[in-house]
C-alpha positions as CSV (number, residue, x, y, z in Angstrom):
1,X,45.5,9.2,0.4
2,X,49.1,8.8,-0.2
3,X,51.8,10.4,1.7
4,X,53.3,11.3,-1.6
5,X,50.2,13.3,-2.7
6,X,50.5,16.8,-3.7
7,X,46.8,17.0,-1.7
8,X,48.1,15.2,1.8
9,X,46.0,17.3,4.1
10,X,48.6,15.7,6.7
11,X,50.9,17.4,5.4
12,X,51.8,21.0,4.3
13,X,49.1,21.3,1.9
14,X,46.5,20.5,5.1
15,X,48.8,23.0,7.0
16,X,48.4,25.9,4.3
17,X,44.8,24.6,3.5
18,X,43.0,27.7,4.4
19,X,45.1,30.3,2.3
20,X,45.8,28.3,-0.9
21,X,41.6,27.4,-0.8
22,X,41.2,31.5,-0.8
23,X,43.5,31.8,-3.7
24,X,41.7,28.8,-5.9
25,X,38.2,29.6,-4.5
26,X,37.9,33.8,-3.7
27,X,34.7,33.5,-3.0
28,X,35.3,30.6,-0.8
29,X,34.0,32.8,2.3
30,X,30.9,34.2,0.4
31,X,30.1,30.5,-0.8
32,X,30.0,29.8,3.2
33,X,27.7,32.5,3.8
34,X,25.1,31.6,1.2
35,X,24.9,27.8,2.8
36,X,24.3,29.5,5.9
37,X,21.3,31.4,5.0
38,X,20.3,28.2,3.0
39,X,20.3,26.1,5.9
40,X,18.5,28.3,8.1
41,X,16.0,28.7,5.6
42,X,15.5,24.5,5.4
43,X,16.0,24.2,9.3
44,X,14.7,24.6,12.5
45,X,15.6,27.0,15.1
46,X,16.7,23.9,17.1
47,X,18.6,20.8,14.0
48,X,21.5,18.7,14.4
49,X,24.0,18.7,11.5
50,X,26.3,16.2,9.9
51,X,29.4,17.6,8.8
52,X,31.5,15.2,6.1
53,X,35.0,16.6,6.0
54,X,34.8,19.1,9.2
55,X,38.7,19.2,9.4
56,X,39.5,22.9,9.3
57,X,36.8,24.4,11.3
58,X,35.2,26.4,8.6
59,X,31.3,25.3,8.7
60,X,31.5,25.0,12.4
61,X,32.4,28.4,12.9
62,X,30.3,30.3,10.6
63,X,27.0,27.4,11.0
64,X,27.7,27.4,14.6
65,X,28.4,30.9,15.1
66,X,25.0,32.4,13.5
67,X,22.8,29.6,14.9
68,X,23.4,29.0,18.9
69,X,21.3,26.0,19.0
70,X,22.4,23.9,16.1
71,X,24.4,20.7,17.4
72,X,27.0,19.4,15.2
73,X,28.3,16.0,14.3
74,X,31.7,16.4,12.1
75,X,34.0,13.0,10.6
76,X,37.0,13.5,8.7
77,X,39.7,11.4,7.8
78,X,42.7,13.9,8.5
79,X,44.1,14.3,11.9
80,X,45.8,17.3,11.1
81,X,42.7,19.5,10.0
82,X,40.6,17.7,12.6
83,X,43.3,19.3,15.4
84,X,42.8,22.6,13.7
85,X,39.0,22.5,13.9
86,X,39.1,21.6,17.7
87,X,41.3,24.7,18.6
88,X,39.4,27.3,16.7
89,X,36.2,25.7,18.5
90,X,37.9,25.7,22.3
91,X,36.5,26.8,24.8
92,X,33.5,28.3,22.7
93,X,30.0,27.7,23.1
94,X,30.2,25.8,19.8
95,X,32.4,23.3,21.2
96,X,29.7,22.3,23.4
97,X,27.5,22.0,20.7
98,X,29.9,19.4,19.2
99,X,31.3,15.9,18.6
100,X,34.3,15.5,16.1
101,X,35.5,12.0,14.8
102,X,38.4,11.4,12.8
103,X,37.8,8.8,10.6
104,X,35.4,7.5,7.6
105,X,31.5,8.8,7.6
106,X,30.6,4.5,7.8
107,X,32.5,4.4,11.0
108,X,29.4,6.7,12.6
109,X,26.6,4.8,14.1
110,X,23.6,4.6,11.9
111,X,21.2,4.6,14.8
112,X,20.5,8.9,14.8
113,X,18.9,10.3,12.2
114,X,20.3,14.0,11.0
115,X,18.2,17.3,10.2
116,X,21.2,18.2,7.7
117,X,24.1,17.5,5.9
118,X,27.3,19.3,4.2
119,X,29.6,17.7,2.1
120,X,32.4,20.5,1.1
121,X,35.0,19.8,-1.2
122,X,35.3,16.3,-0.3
123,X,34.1,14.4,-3.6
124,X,37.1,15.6,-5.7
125,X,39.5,13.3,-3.6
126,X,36.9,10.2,-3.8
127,X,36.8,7.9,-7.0
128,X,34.4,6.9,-8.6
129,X,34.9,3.0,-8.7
130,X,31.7,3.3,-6.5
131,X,33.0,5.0,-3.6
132,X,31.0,8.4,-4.6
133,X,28.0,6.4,-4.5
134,X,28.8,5.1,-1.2
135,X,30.1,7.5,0.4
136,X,26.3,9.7,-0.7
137,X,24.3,6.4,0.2
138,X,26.1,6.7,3.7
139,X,25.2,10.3,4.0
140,X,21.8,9.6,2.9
141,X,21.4,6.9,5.2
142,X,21.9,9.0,8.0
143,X,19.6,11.7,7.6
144,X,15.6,12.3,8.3
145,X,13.3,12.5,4.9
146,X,13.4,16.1,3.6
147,X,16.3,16.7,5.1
148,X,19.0,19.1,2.9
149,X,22.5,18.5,2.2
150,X,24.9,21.1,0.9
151,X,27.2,19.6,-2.0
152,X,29.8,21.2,-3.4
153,X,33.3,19.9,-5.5
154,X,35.0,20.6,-8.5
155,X,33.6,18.9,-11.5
156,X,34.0,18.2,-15.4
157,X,35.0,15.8,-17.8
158,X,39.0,16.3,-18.1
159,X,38.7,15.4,-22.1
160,X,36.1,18.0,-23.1
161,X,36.7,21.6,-24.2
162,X,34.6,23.0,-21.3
163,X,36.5,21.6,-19.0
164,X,39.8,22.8,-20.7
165,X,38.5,26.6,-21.3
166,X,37.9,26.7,-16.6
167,X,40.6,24.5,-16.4
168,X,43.3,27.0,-18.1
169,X,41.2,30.3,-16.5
170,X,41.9,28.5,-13.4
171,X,45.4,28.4,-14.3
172,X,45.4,32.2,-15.4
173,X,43.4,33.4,-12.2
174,X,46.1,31.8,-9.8
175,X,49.1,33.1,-11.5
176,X,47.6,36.4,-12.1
177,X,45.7,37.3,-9.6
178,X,45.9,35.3,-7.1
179,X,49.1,36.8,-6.1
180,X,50.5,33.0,-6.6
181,X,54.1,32.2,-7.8
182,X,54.2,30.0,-11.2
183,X,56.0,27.2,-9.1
184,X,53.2,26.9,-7.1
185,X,50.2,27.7,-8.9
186,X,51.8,24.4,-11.5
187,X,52.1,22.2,-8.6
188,X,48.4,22.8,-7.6
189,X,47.1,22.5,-11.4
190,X,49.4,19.3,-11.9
191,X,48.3,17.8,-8.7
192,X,44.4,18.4,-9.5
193,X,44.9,16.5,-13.1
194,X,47.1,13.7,-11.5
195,X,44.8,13.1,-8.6
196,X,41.6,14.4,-8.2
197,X,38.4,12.1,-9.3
198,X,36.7,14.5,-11.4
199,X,32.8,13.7,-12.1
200,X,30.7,15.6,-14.3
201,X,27.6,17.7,-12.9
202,X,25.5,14.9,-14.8
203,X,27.2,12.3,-13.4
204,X,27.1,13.8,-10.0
205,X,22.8,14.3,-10.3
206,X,22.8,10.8,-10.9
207,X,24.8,9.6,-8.5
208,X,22.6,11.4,-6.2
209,X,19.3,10.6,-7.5
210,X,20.4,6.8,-7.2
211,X,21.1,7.5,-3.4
212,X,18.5,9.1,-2.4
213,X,18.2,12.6,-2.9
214,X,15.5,13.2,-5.7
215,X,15.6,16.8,-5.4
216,X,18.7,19.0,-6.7
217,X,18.9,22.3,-7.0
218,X,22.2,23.8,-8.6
219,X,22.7,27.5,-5.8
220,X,26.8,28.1,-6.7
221,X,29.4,28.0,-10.1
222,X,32.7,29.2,-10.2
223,X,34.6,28.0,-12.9
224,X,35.4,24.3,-12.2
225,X,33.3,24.4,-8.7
226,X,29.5,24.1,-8.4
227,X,27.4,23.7,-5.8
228,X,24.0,21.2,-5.1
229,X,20.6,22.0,-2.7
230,X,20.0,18.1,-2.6
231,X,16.8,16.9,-0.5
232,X,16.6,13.4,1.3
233,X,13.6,11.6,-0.1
């Protein structure tokens, strides 16, 4: 991603990540809390979970937290929110439950097999010039048949009225109640037209059905957000 993008989580966007997320996504924290009791439902007492885009901290607090023997294997390309997800873990049990990389998902070894997978807001900032597909088939590649994988991203065709009528409610929830100042609020809803890869929720089924995951079941909507149950086959 370039330095000069308004989405640099490098940057001051990655440093302000987990309050402007809150004011785009309120039910951010509930959204967490539903995957939770999804992949406790789908997993064993004892699983080991791949993490795409664990810079932050978020799923390995609340997965880790709730579930004391769940190992965690986290990549992300961001140094920055891969610094911030080793200090909230320090010192925790969790952190002994974990190995962080920083760095692409094809980087990882192929050789262990996952019992799970979440992939959170990551797809938005990957094209699709085939990079979706790959970076799915490397996520599929990597985990046991039947295994789950969360998926969630913002989706929709930029040029249909759908998209337009969230698009603009978007707009009106961050000015209005978001507690958000105009100059702000613009430069997020710029910056998501200028550079995030929007796919729509057809486009994304069949991107996973062609890598691997012939069962999807849509659990989360809000707005321009949705979120996928996907199974390994």
């Amino acid at each position: 991603m370039s330095k000069a993008s308004f989405f640099d989580f490098d940057a001051e966007y990655g440093n302000r990540y987990e309050v402007t997320i809150r004011k785009i996504l309120p039910s951010y924290d509930n959204l967490y809390v539903a995957m939770t009791a999804l992949l406790q439902n789908l997993l064993d007492e004892k699983a080991h979970v791949l993490i795409v885009g664990a810079g932050g901290g978020k799923e390995l607090l609340t997965f880790g937290g709730s579930n004391p023997k769940w190992n965690f294997t986290g990549v992300d390309l961001s140094d920055q929110m891969m610094r911030y997800a080793k200090r909230k873990i320090a010192g925790s049990d969790i952190e002994n439950r974990t190995s962080l990389y920083v760095g692409g998902l094809e980087e990882l070894e192929e050789t262990h097999l996952y019992d799970g997978a979440t992939c959170i807001l990551v797809m938005p900032f990957v094209p699709d010039d085939g990079a979706k597909e790959s970076l799915l088939a490397n996520i599929a590649s990597r985990l046991k048949q039947g295994a789950p994988l969360l998926l969630v991203g913002a989706h929709g065709d930029p040029q249909s009225e759908e998209f337009q009528i969230y698009f603009q409610a978007l707009r009106r929830k961050l000015t209005l109640l978001s507690s958000m100042s105009n100059q702000e609020s613009e430069s997020i809803m710029s910056g998501a037209l200028n550079e995030m890869h929007f796919s729509t929720k057809e486009r994304m089924k069949e991107l996973m059905t062609l890598t691997g995951f012939s069962n999807q079941h849509h659990f989360f909507a809000d707005l321009m957000f949705d979120g996928w149950l996907a199974i390994r086959s």
